[in-house]
C-alpha positions in Angstrom: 0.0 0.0 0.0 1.1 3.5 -0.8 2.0 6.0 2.3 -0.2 8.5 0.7 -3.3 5.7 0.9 -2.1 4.4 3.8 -2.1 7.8 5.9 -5.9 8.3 4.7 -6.7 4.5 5.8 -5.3 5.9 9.0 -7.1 9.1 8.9 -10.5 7.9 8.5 -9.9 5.1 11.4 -9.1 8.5 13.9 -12.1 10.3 12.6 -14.5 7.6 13.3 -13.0 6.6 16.6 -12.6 10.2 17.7 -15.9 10.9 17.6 -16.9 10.5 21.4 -13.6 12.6 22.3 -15.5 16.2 21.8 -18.3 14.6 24.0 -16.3 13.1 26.6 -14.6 16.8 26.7 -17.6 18.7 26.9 -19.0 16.2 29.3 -16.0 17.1 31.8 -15.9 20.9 31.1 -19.8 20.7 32.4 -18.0 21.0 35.9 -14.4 21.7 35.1 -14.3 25.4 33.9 -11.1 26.3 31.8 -8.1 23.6 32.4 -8.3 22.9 28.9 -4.3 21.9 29.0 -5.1 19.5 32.1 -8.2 18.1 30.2 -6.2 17.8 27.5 -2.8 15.6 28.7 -5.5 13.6 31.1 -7.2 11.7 27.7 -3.6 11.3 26.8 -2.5 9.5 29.4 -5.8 7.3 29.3 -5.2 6.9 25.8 -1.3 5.8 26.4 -1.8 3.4 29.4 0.6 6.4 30.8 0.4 7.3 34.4 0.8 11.5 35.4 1.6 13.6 38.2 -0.6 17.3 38.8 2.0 19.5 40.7 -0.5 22.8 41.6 -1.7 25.0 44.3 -4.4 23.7 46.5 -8.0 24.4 45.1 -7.2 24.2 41.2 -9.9 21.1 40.6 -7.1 18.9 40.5 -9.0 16.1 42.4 -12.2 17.5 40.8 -11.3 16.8 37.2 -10.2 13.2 37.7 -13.3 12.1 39.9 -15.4 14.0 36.5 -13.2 12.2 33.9 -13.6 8.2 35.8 -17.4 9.0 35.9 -17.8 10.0 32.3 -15.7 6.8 31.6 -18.1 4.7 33.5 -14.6 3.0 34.9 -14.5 2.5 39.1 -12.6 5.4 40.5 -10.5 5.3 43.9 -9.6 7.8 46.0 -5.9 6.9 48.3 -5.5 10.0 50.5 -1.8 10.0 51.8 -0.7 10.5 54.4 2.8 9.7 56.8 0.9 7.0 58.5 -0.2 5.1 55.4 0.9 1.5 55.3 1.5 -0.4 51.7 -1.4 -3.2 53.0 -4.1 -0.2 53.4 -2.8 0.8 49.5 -2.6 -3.0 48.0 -5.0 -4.8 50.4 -3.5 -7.5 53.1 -4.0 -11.7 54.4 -7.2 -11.7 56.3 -7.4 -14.8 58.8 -10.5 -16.9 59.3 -10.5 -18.5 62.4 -13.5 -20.6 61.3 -11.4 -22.9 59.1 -7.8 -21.8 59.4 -6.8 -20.3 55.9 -5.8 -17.0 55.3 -7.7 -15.2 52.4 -7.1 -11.6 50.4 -8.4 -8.3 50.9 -8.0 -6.2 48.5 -7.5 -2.6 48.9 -8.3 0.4 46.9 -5.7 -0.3 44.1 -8.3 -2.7 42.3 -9.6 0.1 40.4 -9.2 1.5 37.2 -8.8 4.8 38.0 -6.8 5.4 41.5 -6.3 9.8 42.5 -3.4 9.1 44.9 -3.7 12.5 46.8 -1.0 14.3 47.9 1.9 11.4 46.9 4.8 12.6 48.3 3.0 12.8 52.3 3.2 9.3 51.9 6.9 7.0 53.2 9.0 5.2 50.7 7.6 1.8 51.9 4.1 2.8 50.6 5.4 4.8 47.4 7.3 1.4 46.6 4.1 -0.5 46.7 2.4 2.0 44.2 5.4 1.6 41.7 5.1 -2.4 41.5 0.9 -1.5 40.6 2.4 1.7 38.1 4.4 -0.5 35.9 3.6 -3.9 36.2 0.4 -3.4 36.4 -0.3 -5.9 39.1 -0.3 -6.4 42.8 1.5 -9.0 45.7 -0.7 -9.6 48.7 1.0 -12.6 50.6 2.1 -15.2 48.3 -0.3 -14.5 45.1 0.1 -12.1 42.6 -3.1 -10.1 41.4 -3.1 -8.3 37.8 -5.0 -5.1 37.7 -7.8 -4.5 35.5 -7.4 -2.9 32.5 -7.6 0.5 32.2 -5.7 1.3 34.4 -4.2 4.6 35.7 -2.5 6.7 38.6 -3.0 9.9 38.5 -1.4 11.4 41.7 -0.8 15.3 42.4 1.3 17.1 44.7 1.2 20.5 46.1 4.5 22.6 45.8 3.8 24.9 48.5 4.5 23.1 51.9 7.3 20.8 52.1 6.8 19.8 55.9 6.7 16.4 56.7 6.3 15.3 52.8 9.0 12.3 51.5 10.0 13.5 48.0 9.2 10.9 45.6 12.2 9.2 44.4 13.6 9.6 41.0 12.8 5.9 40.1 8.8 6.8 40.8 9.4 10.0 39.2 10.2 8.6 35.9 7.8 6.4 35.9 4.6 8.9 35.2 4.7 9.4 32.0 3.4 13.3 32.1 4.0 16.0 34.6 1.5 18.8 34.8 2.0 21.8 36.2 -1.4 23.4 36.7 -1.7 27.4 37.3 -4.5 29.5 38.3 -7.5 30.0 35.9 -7.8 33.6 34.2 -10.4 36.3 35.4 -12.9 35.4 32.8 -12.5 31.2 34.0 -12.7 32.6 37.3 -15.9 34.2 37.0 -17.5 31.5 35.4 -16.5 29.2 38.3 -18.2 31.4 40.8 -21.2 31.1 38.6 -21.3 27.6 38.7 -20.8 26.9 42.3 -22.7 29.2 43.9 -25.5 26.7 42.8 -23.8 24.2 45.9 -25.2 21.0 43.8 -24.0 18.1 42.2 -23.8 17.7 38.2 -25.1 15.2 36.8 -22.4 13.1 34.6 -23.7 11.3 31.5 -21.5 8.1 31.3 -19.8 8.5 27.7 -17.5 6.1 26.8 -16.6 2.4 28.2 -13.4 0.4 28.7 -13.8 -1.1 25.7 -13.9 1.9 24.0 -10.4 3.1 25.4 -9.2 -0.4 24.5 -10.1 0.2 21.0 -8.9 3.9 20.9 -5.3 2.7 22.0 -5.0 0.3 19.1 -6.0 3.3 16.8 -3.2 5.5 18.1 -0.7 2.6 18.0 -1.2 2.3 14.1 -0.8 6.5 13.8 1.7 7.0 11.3 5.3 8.7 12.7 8.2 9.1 9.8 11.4 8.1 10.3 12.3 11.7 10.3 10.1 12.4 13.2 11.5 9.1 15.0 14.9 11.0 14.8 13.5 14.0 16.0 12.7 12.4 19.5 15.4 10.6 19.8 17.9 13.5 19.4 15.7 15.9 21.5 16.1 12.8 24.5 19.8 13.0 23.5 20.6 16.7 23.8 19.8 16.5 27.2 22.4 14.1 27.9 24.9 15.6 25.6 24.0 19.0 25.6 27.3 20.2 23.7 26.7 18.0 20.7 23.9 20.5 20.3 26.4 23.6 20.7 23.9 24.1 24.0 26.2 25.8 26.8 24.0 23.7 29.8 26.1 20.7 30.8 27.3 22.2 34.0 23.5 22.8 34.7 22.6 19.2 33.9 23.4 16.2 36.7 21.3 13.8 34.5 19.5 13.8 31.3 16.2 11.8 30.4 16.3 8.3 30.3 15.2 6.1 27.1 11.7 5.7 29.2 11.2 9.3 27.8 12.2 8.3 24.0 9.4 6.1 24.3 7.0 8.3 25.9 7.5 11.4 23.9 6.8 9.1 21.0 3.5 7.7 22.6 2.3 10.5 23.6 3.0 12.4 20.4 0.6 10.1 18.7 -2.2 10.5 21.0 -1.9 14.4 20.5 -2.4 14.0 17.1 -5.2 11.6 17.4 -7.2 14.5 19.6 -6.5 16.7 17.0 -8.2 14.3 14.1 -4.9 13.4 12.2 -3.8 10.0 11.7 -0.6 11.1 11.3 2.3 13.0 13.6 4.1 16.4 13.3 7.2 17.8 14.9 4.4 20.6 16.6 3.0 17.5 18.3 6.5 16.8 19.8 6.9 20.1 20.9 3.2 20.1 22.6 3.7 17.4 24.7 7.7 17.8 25.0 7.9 19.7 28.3 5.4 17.7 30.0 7.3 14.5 29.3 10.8 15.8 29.7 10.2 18.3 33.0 10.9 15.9 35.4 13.1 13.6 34.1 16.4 16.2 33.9 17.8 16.3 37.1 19.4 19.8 37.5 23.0 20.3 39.0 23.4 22.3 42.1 24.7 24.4 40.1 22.0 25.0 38.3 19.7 25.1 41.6 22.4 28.2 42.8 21.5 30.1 39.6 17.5 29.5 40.0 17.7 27.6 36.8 14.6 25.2 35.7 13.9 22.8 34.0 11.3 24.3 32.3 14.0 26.7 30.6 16.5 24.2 29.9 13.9 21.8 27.7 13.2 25.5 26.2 16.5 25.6 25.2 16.7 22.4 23.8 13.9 22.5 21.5 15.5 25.7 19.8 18.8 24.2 19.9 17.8 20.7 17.7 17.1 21.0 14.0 13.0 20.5 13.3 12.6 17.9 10.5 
């Protein structure tokens, strides 16, 4: 087959799979006001099997849009609150014993859902953040001597708050890199902000229609798998992943500010995640633009800065900037 028939075979299987995605968005935004960026990487990571962090100030309908997204997926949704005195059995589940006959049997904890909000994720100690990272990527559980897979889809999406750092465990780089996205959500804008006091001065609950089904994501993922990606875009990612390890290659003055670049995970999840932006954009096909959309929510917290770099008040943020001017766009 031709590319050129080949791309329009591809096409037309995003159009007529994309057509809940508008209603599945508007559903949400019938209690989310604004967030469209948030709303936006969230059906990515569904769509990717890719977990994300939310990094924001309290009160920016973090928890909100998650609890809105699971009911309009008709998926079961689970709330962890954590918290320093969280134990990995009241995550995974635990041995119960019967005393009638003797045997030990499982309880299962909140993990068995599809969609888990782990609030607050770095209140929580290393023992319990350990157990979450055996669900995040092997996508099952150990309670006792038996090993539980988890129920497809599944997906952890856990937010932390950057303002107090009292008594919270930093999550370690290993669980870092293992969300695929990072978000960094800000405030809404006057006009969003308006509109929100509009809409919750009413003090009731929304109704959510229930829009899609796991079968449906299922089927979407096996669309965005077959998007089409040249070689040329391939490259692209792979020298963007590079230039933070090798910076100077790039004639990019930052390797004193680097400690660590991103690891090959992020090759693969700039690459995944490319294709689902294009497929919520209605192209069966991917751009270097889609790269750059989702680059700086895939490669923020995978470059570990120097202290260097922490002296000058560098970020991230400006470094992946930097990068994206420095490499050549195909």
């Amino acid at each position: 087959m031709e590319l050129a028939a080949q791309i329009q075979e591809i096409n037309e299987k995003v159009r007529a799979e994309s057509g809940f995605v508008r209603q599945l968005v508007g559903e949400i935004h019938r209690v989310i006001v604004g967030q469209k960026y948030m709303v936006e990487r969230l059906l990515i990571g569904l769509f990717t099997r890719g977990h994300i962090l939310l990094e924001g100030v309290p009160g920016l309908a973090k928890t909100l849009a998650v609890k809105t997204l699971s009911c309009a997926i008709d998926t079961k949704f689970q709330r962890i609150q954590f918290t320093p005195d969280l134990l990995p059995a009241d995550v995974v589940g635990t041995m119960i014993f019967n005393p009638k006959d003797g045997t030990f049997s499982p309880k299962k904890g909140p993990i068995f859902a599809n969609i888990i909000l782990a609030d607050e994720i770095n209140r929580a100690p290393a023992k319990v953040q350990s157990a979450l990272l055996e669900a995040m990527q092997e996508r099952q559980v150990t309670i006792g001597d038996c090993t539980y897979p988890l129920e497809e889809p599944f997906l952890v999406l856990a937010t932390q708050n950057p303002i107090e750092q009292e008594g919270t465990y930093p999550l370690p780089e290993a669980q870092i890199d293992r969300f695929m996205l990072k978000l960094k959500i800000d405030y809404p804008d006057l006009k969003e902000e308006r509109q929100i006091l509009d809409l919750m001065s009413r003090d009731e609950a929304i109704p959510i229609a229930k829009v899609v089904g796991p079968a449906d994501i299922n089927r979407v993922r096996e669309v965005i798998k077959d998007i089409y990606m040249d070689e040329r875009i391939k490259d692209y990612i792979v020298q963007l992943v590079f230039a933070t390890r090798r910076p100077e290659d790039y004639k990019l003055d930052v390797k004193d500010l680097i400690q660590f670049g991103a690891s090959p995970r992020a090759t693969i999840f700039l690459a995944q995640a490319a294709r689902a932006h294009a497929f919520l954009k209605g192209r069966g096909y991917v751009t270097p633009e889609d790269v750059k959309a989702i680059g700086l929510d895939v490669l923020r917290h995978r470059i570990i800065l120097s202290y260097e770099a922490e002296a000058e008040e560098v970020t991230t943020e400006s470094i992946v900037s930097r990068i994206f001017d420095a490499v050549q766009v195909p």
